[in-house]
C-alpha positions as CSV (number, residue, x, y, z in Angstrom):
1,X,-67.7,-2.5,103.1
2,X,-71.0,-1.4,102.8
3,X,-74.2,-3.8,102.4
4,X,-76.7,-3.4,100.2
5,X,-79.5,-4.8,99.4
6,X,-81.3,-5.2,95.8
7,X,-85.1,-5.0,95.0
8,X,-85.0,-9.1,96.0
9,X,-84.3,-8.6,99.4
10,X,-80.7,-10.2,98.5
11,X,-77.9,-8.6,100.2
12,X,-75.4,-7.2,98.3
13,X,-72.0,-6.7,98.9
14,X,-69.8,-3.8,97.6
15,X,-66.1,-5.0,97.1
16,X,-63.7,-2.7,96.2
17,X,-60.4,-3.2,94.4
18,X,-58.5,-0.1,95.5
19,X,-55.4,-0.5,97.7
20,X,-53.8,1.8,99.8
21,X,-51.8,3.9,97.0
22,X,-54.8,4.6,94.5
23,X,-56.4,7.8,94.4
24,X,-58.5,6.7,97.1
25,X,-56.2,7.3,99.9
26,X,-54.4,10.3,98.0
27,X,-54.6,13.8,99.4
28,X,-56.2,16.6,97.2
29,X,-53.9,17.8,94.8
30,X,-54.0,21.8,96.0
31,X,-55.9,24.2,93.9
32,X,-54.3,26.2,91.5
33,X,-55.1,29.0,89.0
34,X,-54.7,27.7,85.3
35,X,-51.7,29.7,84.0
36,X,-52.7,33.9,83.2
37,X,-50.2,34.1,80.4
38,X,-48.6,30.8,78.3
39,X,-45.9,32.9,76.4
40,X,-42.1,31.6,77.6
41,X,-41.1,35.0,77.9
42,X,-44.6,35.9,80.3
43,X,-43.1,32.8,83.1
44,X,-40.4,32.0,85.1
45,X,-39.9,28.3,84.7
46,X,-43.5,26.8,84.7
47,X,-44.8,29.4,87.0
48,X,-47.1,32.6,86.2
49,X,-46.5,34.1,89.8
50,X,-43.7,36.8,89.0
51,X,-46.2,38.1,86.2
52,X,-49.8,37.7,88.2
53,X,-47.8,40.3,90.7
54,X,-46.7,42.6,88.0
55,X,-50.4,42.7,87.0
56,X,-51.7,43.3,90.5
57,X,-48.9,46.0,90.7
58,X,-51.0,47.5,88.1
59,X,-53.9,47.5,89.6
60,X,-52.4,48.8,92.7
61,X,-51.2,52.1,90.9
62,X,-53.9,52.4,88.5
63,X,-56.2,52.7,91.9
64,X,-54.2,54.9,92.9
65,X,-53.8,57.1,90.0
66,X,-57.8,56.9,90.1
67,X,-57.5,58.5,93.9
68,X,-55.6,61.5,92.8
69,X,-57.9,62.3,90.2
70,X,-60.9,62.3,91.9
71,X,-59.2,64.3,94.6
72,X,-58.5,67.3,92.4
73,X,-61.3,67.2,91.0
74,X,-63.1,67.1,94.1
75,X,-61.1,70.3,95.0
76,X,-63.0,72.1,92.2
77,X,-66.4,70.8,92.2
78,X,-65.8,68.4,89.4
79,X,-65.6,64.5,89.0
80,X,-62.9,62.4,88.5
81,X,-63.4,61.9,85.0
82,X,-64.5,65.6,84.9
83,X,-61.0,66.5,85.6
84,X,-59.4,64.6,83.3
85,X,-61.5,65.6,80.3
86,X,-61.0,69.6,81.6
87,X,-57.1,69.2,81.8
88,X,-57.0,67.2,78.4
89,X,-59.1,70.0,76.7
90,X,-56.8,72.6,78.3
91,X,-53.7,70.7,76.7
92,X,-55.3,70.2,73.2
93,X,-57.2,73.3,72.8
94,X,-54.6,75.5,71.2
95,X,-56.2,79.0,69.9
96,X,-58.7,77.6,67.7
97,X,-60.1,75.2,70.3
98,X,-60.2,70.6,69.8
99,X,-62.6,68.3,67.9
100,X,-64.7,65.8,70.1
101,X,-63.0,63.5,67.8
102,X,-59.5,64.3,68.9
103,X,-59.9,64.4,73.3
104,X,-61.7,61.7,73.0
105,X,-58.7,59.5,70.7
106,X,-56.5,61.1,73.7
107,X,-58.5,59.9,76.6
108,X,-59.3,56.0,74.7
109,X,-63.5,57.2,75.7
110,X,-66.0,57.4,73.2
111,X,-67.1,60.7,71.4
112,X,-70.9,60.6,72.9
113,X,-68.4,60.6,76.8
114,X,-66.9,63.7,76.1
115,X,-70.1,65.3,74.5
116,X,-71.6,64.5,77.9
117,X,-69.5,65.0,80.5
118,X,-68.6,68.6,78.3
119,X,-71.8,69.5,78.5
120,X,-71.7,69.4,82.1
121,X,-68.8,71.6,82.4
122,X,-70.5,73.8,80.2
123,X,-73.4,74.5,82.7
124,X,-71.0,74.8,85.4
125,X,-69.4,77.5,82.9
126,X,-66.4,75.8,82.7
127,X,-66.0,75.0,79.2
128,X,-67.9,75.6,75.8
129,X,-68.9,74.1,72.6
130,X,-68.4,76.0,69.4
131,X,-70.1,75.0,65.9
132,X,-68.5,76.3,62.9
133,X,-70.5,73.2,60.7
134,X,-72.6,70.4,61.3
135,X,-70.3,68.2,62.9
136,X,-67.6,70.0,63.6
137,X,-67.9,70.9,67.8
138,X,-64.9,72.3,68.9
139,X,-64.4,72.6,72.5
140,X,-62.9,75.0,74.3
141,X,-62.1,77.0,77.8
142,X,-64.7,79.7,78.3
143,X,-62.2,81.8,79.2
144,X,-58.7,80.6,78.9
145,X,-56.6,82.9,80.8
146,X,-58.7,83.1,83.7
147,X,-60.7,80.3,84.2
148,X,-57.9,77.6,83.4
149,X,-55.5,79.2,86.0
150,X,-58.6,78.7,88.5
151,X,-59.4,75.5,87.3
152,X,-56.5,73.3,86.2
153,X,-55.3,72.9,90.1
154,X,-51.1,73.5,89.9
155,X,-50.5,70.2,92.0
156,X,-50.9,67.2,90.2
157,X,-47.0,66.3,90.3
158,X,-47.4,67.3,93.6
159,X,-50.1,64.8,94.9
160,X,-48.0,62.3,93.0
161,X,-45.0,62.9,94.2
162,X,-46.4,62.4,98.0
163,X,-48.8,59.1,96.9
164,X,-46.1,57.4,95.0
165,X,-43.3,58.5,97.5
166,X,-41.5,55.3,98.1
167,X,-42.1,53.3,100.9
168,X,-39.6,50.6,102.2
């Protein structure tokens, strides 16, 4: 044991009472993550692995997902988000055009997003903002026939289809 000595110039002698099965001698316990979900029906037995993989599984094909969209739009000149917004106008737009308000509920971004990223398509000539009232934007194709066939790229399902293919 070690020797010490105290401000006396006595020598001091450390004695210690642990034997050889205290938590001395024991190995590290090995690290582990506290549990990700406590919910019975989240865990197999006492273990969170099977659902930590489903999550990184998500993460996996949301990456993904985020890859295919910024390769269309890339095709076009636009952003990822860019694309997104385009393609949810051209869905929503009907004759009369759609409310800020309503692509951005369908996209889960806020209002002030789409304002800005439509007016970026707007000086690329892609898209337009029509006031019919204070408050009342409606957004819509400049010109729907032509400019969506240009635009809205025909092969999402495709690029899908060959990044999704399944692998074993």
């Amino acid at each position: 044991m070690p020797d010490r000595s105290n401000n006396r110039g006595f020598r001091l002698k450390t004695i210690s009472r642990a034997g050889p099965n205290t938590s001395m001698h024991r190995e590290p316990a090995p690290f582990r993550l506290p549990l990700s979900a406590t919910r019975s029906a989240l865990l197999s037995g006492r273990s969170d692995h099977s659902f930590r993989e489903l999550l990184y599984n998500f993460f996996t094909v949301a990456s993904r997902l985020e890859e295919i969209r910024r390769h269309l739009g890339s095709r076009i000149d636009l952003s990822g988000p860019q694309y997104t917004l385009m393609m949810a106008v051209a869905e929503l737009q009907g004759a009369e055009g759609v409310s800020v308000g309503r692509v951005a509920r369908y996209l889960h971004v806020t209002g002030t997003f789409v304002t800005v990223e439509t007016g970026k398509l707007s000086k690329k000539g892609i898209s337009k903002e029509e006031s019919r009232s204070p408050g009342s934007a409606r957004l819509a194709f400049v010109d729907r026939r032509e400019r969506l066939g240009r635009y809205a790229v025909p092969v999402p399902g495709v690029a899908a289809n060959q990044r999704f293919a399944f692998r074993p």
